[in-house]
SEVEX-761214 format. One record per residue (C-alpha): y, x, z; residue number from 1. Coordinates in nm, 2 decimals, always signed. Layout:
% residues N
SITE       y       x       z  seq
SITE       Y       X       Z  NUM
...
//
This chain:
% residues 255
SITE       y       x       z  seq
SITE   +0.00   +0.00   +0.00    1
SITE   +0.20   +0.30   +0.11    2
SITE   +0.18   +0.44   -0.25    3
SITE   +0.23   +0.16   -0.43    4
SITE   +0.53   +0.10   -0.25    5
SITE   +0.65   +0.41   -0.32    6
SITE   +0.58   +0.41   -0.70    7
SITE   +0.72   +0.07   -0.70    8
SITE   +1.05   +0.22   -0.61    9
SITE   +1.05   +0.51   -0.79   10
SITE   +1.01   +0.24   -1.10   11
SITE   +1.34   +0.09   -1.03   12
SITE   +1.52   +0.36   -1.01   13
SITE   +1.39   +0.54   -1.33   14
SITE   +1.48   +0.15   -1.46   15
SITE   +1.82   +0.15   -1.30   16
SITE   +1.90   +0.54   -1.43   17
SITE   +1.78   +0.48   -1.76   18
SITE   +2.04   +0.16   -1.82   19
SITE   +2.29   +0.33   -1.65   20
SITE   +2.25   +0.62   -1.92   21
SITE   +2.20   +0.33   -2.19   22
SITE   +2.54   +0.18   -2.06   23
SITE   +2.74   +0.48   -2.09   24
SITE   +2.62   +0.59   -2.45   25
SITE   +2.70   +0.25   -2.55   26
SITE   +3.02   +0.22   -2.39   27
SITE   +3.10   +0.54   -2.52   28
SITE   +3.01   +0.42   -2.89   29
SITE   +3.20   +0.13   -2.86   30
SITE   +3.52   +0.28   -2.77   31
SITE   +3.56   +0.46   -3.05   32
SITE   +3.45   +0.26   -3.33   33
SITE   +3.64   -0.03   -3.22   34
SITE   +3.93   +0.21   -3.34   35
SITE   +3.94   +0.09   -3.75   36
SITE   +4.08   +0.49   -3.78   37
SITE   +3.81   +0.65   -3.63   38
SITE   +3.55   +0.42   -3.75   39
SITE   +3.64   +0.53   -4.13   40
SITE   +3.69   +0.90   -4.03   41
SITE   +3.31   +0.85   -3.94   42
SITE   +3.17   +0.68   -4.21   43
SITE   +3.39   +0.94   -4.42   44
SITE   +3.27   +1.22   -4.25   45
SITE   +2.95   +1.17   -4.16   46
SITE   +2.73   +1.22   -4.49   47
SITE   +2.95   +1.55   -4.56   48
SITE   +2.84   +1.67   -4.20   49
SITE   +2.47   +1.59   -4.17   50
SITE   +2.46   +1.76   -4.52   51
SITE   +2.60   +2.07   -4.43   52
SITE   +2.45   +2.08   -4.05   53
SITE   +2.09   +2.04   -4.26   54
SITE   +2.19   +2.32   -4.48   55
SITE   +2.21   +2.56   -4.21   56
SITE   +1.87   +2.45   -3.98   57
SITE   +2.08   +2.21   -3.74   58
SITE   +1.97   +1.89   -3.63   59
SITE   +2.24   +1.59   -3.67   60
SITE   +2.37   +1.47   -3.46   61
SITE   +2.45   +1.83   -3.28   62
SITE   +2.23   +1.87   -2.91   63
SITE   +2.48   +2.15   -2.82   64
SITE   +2.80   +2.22   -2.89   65
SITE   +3.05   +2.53   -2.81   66
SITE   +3.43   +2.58   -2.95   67
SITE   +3.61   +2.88   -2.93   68
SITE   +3.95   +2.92   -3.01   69
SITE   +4.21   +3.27   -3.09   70
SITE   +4.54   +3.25   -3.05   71
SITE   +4.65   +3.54   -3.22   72
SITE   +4.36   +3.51   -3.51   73
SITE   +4.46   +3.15   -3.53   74
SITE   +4.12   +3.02   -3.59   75
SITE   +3.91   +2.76   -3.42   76
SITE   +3.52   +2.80   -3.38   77
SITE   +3.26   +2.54   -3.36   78
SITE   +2.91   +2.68   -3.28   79
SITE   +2.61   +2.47   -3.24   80
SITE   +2.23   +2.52   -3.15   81
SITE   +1.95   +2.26   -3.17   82
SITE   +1.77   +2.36   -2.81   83
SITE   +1.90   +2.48   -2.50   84
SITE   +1.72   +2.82   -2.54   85
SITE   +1.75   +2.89   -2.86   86
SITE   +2.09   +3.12   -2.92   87
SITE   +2.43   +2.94   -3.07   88
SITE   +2.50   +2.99   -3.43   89
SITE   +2.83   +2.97   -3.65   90
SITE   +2.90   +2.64   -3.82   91
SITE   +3.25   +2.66   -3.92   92
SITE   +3.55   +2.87   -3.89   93
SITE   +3.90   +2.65   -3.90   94
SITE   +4.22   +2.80   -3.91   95
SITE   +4.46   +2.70   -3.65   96
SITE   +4.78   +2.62   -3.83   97
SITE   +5.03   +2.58   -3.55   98
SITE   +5.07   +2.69   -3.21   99
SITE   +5.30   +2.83   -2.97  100
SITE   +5.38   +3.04   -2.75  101
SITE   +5.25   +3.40   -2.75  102
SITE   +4.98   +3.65   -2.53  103
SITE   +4.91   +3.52   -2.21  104
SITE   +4.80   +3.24   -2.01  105
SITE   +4.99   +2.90   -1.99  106
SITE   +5.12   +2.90   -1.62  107
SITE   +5.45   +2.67   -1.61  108
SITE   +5.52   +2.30   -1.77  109
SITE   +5.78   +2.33   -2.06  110
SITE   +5.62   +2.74   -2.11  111
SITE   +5.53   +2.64   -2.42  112
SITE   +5.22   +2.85   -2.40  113
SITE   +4.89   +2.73   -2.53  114
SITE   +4.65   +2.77   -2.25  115
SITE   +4.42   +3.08   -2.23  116
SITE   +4.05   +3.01   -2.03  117
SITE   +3.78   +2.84   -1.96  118
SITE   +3.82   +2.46   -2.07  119
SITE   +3.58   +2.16   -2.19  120
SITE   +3.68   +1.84   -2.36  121
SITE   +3.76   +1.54   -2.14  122
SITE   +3.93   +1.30   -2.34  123
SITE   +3.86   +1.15   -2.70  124
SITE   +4.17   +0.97   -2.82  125
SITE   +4.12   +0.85   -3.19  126
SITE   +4.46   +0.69   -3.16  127
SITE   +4.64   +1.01   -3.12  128
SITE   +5.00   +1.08   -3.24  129
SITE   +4.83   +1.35   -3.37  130
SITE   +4.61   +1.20   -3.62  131
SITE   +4.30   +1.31   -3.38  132
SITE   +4.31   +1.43   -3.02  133
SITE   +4.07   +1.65   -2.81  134
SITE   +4.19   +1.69   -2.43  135
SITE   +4.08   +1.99   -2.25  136
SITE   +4.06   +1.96   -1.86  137
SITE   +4.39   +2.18   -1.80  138
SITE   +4.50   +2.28   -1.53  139
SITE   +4.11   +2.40   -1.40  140
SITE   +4.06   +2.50   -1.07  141
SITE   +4.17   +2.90   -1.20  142
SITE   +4.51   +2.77   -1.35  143
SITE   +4.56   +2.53   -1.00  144
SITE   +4.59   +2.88   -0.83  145
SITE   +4.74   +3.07   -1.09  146
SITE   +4.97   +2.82   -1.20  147
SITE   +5.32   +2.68   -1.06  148
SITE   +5.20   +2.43   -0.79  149
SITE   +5.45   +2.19   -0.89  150
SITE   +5.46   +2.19   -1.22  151
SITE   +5.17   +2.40   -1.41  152
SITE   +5.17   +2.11   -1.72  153
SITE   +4.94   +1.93   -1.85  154
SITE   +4.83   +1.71   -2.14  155
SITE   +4.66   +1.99   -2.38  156
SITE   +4.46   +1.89   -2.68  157
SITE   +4.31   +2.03   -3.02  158
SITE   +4.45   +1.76   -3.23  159
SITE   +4.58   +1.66   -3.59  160
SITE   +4.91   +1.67   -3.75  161
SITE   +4.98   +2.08   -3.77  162
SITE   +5.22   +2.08   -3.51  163
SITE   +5.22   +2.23   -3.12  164
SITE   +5.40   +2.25   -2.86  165
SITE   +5.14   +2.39   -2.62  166
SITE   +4.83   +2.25   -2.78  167
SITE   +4.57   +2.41   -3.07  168
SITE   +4.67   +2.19   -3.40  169
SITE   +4.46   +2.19   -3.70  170
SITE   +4.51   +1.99   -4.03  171
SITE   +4.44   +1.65   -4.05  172
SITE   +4.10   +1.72   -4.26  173
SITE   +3.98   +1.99   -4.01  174
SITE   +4.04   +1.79   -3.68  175
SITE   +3.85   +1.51   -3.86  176
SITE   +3.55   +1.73   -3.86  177
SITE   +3.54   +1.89   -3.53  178
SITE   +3.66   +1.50   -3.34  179
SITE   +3.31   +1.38   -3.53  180
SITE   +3.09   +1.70   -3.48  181
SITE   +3.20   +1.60   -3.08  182
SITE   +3.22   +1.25   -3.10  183
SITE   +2.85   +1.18   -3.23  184
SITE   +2.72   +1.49   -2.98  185
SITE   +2.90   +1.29   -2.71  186
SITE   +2.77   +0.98   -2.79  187
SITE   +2.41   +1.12   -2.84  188
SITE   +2.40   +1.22   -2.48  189
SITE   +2.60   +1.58   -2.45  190
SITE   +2.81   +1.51   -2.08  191
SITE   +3.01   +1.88   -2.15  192
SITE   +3.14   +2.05   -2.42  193
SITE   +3.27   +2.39   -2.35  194
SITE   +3.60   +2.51   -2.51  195
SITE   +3.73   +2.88   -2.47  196
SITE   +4.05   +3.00   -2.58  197
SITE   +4.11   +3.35   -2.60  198
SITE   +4.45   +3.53   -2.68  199
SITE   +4.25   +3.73   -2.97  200
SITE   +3.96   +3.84   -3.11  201
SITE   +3.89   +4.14   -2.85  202
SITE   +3.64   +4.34   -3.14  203
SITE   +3.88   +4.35   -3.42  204
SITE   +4.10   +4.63   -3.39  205
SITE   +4.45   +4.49   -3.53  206
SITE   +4.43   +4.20   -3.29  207
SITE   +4.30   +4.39   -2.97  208
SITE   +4.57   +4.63   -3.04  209
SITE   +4.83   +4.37   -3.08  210
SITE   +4.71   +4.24   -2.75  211
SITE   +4.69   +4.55   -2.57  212
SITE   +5.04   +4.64   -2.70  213
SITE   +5.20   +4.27   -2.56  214
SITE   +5.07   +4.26   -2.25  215
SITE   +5.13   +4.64   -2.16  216
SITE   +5.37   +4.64   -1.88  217
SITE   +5.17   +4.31   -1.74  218
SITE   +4.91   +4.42   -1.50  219
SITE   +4.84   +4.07   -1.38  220
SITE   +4.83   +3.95   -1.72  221
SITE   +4.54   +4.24   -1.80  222
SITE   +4.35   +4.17   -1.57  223
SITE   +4.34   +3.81   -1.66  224
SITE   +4.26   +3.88   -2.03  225
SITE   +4.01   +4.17   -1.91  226
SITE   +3.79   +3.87   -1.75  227
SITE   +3.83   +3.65   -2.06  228
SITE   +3.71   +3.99   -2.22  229
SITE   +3.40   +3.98   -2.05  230
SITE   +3.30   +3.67   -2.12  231
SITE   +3.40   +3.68   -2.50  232
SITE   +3.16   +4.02   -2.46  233
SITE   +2.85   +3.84   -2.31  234
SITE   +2.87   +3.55   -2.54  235
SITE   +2.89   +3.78   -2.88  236
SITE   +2.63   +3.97   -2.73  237
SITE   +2.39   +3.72   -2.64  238
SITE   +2.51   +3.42   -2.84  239
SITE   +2.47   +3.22   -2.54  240
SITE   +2.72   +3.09   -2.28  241
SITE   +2.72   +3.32   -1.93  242
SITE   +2.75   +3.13   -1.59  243
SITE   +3.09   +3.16   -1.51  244
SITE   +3.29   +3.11   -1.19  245
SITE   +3.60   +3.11   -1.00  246
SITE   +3.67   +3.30   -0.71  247
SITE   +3.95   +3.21   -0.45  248
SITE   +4.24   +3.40   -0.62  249
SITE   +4.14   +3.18   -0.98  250
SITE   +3.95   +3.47   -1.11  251
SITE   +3.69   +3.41   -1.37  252
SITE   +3.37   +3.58   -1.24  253
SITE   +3.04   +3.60   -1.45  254
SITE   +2.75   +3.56   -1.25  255
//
């Protein structure tokens, strides 16, 4: 009796999980496609996509997704992989068309600066301004500390439109692409979709040099971008994404 008790309960809560998990796929769905935009940038997009993800071994819709982003290279990353073990490979390079600001983390509201770190999507606004909107969770718990207290800004996307003041902006056709790539991986069950932005490409020389010249006389700034540095190393080396945390003075720590 004992057992089946136990089983019994077990049962409801696999039940009660499961449509919870149902629930919020659906919802999810639903939300965007009751947007007439979005729901023609899908059926648009979506053939082109599954094509070229096929073309290159991945599974559609994408199981993993990681986007990087370089300031000074102005080019947005999306890599994908089909299993969690299996290392990340290259889909598509996009250029970044407009941003501002220059080297070095964003730190004040009204800097201008598009944020450098550790970041993943946490808003999908097909009704943008912006033709397309991806937010990114800034401020993090590094740019809380780092940051003004009062005022370290907020509201930072990869969107539409080619214009920035403080946000990644691609062209309307490229932010079309990367808001479905996320959009169906979302909806297909992936919770977190990392996005790092780095202030350059740290293994081509022009734009590590260009870095290291900028940032020169800013110690605290260094050491900031030596971190990044580390984890730009680990992921080029391994083609996977390291366990990273923050210690108490904001410090990005690989672990």
């Amino acid at each position: 009796m004992k057992n089946d008790f136990i089983r019994h309960i077990l049962f409801i809560l696999t039940a009660f999980c499961l449509f919870n998990y149902s629930f919020g796929q659906t919802s999810y769905v639903t939300y965007n496609t009751t947007s007439s935009k979005a729901n023609s940038i899908y059926k648009s997009k979506e053939d082109t996509l599954r094509k070229q993800f096929e073309a290159k071994g991945f599974k559609w819709p994408a199981r993993y997704v990681y986007i990087r982003s370089f300031k000074y290279d102005s080019q947005l990353e999306v890599w994908i992989k089909n299993t969690s073990k299996e290392p990340y490979r290259l889909f598509k390079s996009y250029k970044v068309c407009m941003q501002s600001g220059t080297m070095g983390p964003k730190r004040l509201e009204g800097d201008f600066q598009v944020p450098e770190g550790i970041y993943h999507i946490d808003d999908f606004n097909p009704n943008s301004n912006y033709h397309l909107s991806l937010g990114l969770n800034y401020p993090n718990a590094s740019d809380r500390i780092l940051s003004d207290s009062l005022r370290p800004g907020g509201d930072i996307y990869i969107h539409g439109s080619c214009v920035s003041v403080g946000c990644v902006a691609l062209n309307d056709q490229d932010i079309e692409d990367v808001f479905t790539i996320t959009s169906y991986a979302k909806a297909n069950g992936l919770e977190f979709i990392p996005v790092h932005v780095f202030p350059a490409r740290y293994n081509v020389k022009k734009s590590a040099d260009y870095l290291a010249t900028t940032i020169r006389s800013k110690e605290h700034i260094k050491k900031f971008e030596d971190r990044l540095k580390e984890i730009f190393d680990y992921f080029n080396e391994h083609k996977q994404i390291p366990i990273i945390l923050i210690n108490k003075k904001g410090e990005y720590v690989l672990n």
